[in-house]
C-alpha positions in Angstrom: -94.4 43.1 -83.7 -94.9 39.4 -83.1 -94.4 39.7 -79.3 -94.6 41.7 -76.3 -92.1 43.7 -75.3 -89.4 43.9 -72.8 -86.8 46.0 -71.6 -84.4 47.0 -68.9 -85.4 49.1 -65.9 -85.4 52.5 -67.1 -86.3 51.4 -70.9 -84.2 50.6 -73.5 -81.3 53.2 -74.8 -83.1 55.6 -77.8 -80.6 56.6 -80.5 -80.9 59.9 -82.6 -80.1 60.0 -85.9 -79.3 63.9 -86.2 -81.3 65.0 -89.9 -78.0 66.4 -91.3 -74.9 64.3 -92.8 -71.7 65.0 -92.4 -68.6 65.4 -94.8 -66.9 62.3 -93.4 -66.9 58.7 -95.3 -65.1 56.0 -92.8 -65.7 52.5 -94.3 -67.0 50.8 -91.3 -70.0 53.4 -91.4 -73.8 52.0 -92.2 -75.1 55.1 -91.7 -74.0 57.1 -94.7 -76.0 55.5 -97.2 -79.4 57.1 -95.0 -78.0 60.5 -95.4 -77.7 60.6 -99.9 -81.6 62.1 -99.6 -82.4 64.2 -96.9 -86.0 64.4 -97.8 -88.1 64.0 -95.5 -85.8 64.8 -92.0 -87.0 66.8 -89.5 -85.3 68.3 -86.4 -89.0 69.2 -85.4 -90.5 65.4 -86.1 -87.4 64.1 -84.2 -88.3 66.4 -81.1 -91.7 65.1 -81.2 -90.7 61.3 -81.0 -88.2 62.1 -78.5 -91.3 63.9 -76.4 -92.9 60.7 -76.9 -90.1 58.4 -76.0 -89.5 60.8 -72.7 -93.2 60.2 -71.9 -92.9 55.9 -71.9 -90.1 55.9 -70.3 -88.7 59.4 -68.4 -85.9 57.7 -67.1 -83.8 56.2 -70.5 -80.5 57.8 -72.2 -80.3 59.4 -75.1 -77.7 59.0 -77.7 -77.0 61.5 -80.9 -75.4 59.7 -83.6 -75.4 61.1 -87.5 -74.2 61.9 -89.5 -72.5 64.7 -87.4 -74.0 65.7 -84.4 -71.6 68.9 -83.9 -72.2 70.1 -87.4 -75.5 72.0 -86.7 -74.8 73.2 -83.2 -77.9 75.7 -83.1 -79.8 72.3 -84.3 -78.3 70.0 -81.9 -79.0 72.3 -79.4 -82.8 72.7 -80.0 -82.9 68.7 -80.0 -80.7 68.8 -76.5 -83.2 71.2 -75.3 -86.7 68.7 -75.6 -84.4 66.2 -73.2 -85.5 66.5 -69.6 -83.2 66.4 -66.7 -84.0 63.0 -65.9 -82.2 61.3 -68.5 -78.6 60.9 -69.4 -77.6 62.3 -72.8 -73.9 60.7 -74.6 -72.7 62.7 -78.4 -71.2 60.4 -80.9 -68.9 62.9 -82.7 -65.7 63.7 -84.6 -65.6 67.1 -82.8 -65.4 68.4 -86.2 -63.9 71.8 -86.6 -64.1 74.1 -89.9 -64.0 77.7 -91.2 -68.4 78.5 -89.6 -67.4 76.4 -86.6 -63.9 77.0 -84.3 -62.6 75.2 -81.1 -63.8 77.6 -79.1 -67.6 77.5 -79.9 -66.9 73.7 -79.6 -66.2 74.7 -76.1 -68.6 77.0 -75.4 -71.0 74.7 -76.6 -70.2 71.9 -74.2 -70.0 74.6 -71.3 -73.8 75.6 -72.1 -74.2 72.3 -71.8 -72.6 70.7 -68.9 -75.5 70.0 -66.9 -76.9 68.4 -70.0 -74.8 66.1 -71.7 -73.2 63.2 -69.6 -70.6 62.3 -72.0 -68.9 62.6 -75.3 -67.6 59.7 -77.5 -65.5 61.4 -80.0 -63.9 59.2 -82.7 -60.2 58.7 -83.2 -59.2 56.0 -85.0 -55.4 55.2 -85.7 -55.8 55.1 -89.2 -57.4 58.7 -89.9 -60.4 58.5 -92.2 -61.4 62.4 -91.1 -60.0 65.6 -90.2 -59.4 65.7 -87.0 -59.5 69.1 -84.4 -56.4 69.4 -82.5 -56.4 66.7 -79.6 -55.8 69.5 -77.2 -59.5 70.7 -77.4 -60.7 67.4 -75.5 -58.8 69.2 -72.7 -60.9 72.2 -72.7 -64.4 70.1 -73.2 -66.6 70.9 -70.1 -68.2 67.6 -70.5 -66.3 63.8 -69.5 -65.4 62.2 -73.0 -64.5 59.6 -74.4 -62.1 58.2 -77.0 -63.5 55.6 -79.8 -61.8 54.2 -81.9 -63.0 51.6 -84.3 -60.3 48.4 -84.9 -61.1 47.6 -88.4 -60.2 44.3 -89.9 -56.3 44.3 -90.8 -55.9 47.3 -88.5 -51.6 48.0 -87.7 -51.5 46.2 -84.5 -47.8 47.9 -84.0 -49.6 51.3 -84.0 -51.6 50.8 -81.2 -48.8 51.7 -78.4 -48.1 55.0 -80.0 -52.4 55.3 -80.4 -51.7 55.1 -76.6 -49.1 57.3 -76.1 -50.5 60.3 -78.4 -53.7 60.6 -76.1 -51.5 59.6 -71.9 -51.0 62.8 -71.6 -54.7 64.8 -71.6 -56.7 64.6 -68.3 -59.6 62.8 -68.3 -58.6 60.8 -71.1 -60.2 56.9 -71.3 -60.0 54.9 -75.2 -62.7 52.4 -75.9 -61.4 50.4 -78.7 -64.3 48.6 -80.7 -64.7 45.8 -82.8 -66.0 45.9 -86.0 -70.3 45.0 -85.1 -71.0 44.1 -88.0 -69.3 41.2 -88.1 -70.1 40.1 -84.2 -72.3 36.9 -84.0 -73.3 35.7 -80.9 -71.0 33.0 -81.5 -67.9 35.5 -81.5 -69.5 37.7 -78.8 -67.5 36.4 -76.3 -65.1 34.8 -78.2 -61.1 34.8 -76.3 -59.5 32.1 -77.9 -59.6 33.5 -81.8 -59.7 37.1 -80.6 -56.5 39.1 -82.3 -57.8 42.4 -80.7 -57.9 41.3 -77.4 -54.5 38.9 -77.9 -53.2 42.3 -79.0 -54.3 44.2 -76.1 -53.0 41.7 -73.7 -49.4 42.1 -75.0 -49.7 45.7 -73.9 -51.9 45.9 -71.2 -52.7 44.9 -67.7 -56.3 43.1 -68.0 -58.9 44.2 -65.0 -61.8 42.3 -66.2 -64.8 42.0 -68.4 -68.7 42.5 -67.9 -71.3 41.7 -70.3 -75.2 40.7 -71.0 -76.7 38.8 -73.5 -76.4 41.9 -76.6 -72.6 43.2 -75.8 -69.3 43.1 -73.5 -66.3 45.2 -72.6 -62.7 43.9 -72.1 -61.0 46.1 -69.5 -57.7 47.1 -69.1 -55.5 49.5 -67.7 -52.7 51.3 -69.7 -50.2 53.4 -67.3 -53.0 54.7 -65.5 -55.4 55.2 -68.7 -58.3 52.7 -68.4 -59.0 50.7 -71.7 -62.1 49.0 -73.1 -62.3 46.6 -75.8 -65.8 46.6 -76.7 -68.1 44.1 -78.9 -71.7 44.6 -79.6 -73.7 42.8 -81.9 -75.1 44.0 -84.9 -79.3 44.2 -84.0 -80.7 45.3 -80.5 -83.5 42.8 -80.0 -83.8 39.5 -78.6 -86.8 37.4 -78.5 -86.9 34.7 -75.5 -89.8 32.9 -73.7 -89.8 33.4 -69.9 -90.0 30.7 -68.2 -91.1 32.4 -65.3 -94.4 33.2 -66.6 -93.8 31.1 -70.2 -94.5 34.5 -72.4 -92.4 35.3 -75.3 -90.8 38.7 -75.2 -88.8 40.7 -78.1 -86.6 42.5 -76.0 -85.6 45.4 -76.5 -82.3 47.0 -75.9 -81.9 49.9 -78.5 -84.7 52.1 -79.8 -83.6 54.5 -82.7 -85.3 57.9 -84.1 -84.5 58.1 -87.2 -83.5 61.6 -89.4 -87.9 62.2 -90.0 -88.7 60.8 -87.0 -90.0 57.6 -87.3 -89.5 55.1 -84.5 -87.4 51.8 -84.9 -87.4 48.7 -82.6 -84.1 47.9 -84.2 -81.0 48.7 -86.1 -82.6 46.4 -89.0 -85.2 49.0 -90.1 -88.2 47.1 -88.2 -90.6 49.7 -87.0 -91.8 50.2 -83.3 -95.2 49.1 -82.0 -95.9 52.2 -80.0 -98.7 51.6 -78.4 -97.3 47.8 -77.5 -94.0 49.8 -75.9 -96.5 52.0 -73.5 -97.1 48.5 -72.3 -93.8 47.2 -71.9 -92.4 44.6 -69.1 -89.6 45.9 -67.1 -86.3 43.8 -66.2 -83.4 44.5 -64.5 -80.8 45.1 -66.8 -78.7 41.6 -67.6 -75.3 43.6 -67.9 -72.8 42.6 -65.0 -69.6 42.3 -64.1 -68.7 37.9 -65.2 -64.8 38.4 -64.6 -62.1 40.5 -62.3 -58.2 40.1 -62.5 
């Protein structure tokens, strides 16, 4: 660490590699590569560091990515149960269902777990790189979800209004369409003029808005009732600015990611947290905001 750290009010987001892989192999996905060896991952490690992460900062959300977070469910659940009531806790998932695992313990799971989990983000992307459960089961989910869906580079833009259509129909249903991160700079962040997602969305949809901080931003939009996000994130999760307030440097933090053994990251770049530097971490209110309203 070449700087002190801050983060928002609350901490920064903490990200949990789950330490098994999943059968899945979507192009747009960094993560496989992590999950050819799994020597060395730990479900016990990784409740440790999330005991650790609860105990700097008792009030940030927790995020389970993979790899497959709803491929182990008795796994998933021992991870679920280190989280204390104080956070919130979102599920990056394909909702994956196979001959050891059926809808209904899907179900059953997120019943168990209502009081726990805040939301789910399962992925549904127009051109199908999984198998996907039946769309009816986010129906029966006793948990809000969500729908992502990842708009990779030469995606069918004439696809999107049937993408729309297929998912109208089930309650509770929002889509948060996403642009490819790697390839967001913070010149393109909040690009509108050279933008084909959002010039494609606009055809199709009624724009609400958009809010935004200095790491990502959302597009909104309503569909026929159905709201709509278009949302762009850049690639890394730290910033390093001086204050002028008090004319310190900061690396500031808005991701924080466990990795499959446990091991601590500062970024989405491998770079390895200064632990005892985060206990001592400067507080800001967090920069996102609403910057437009139709």
């Amino acid at each position: 660490m070449k700087h002190p750290y801050k983060t928002r009010q609350g901490g920064a987001t903490v990200t949990v590699f789950v330490p098994y892989d999943c059968g899945n192999h979507c192009p747009f996905c960094i993560n496989k590569g992590e999950y050819a060896d799994l020597t060395g991952f730990s479900a016990d490690k990784i409740c440790e560091s999330i005991a650790v992460m609860d105990s700097i900062t008792p009030e940030c959300d927790f995020v389970f990515t993979g790899g497959e977070p709803f491929a182990d469910l008795n796994s998933l659940q021992r991870m679920l149960d280190c989280i204390p009531a104080t956070h919130r806790v979102y599920i990056n998932t394909t909702l994956p269902v196979s001959q050891c695992q059926s809808e209904e313990d899907i179900v059953e799971f997120t019943r168990h777990n209502r009081g726990k989990i805040t939301c789910i983000n399962v992925s549904r992307h127009m051109q199908r790189y999984v198998v996907e459960s039946n769309d009816a089961l986010l129906s029966r989910l006793a948990v809000p979800f969500r729908i992502n869906c990842v708009l990779y580079k030469n995606y069918p833009a004439q696809q999107i209004v049937p993408y729309l259509e297929r998912f109208l129909p089930i309650p509770g249903a929002n889509i948060q369409f996403r642009f490819d991160y790697t390839a967001t700079t913070p010149e393109n962040l909040y690009d509108q003029e050279n933008d084909r997602i959002l010039a494609d969305l606009r055809k199709i949809a009624r724009y609400t808005g958009l809010d935004g901080c200095r790491m990502r931003c959302g597009f909104h939009f309503d569909y026929k009732g159905m709201e709509l996000t278009y949302h762009k994130t850049l690639p890394y999760s730290t910033i390093t600015e001086t204050d002028p307030a008090d004319g310190v440097t900061y690396d500031i933090l808005y991701d924080i990611l466990i990795k499959q053994n446990g091991d601590i990251h500062s970024d989405w770049t491998g770079v390895m947290m200064d632990m005892e530097a985060y206990r001592k971490v400067v507080f800001e209110p967090y920069d996102l905001r609403w910057l437009e309203r139709a």
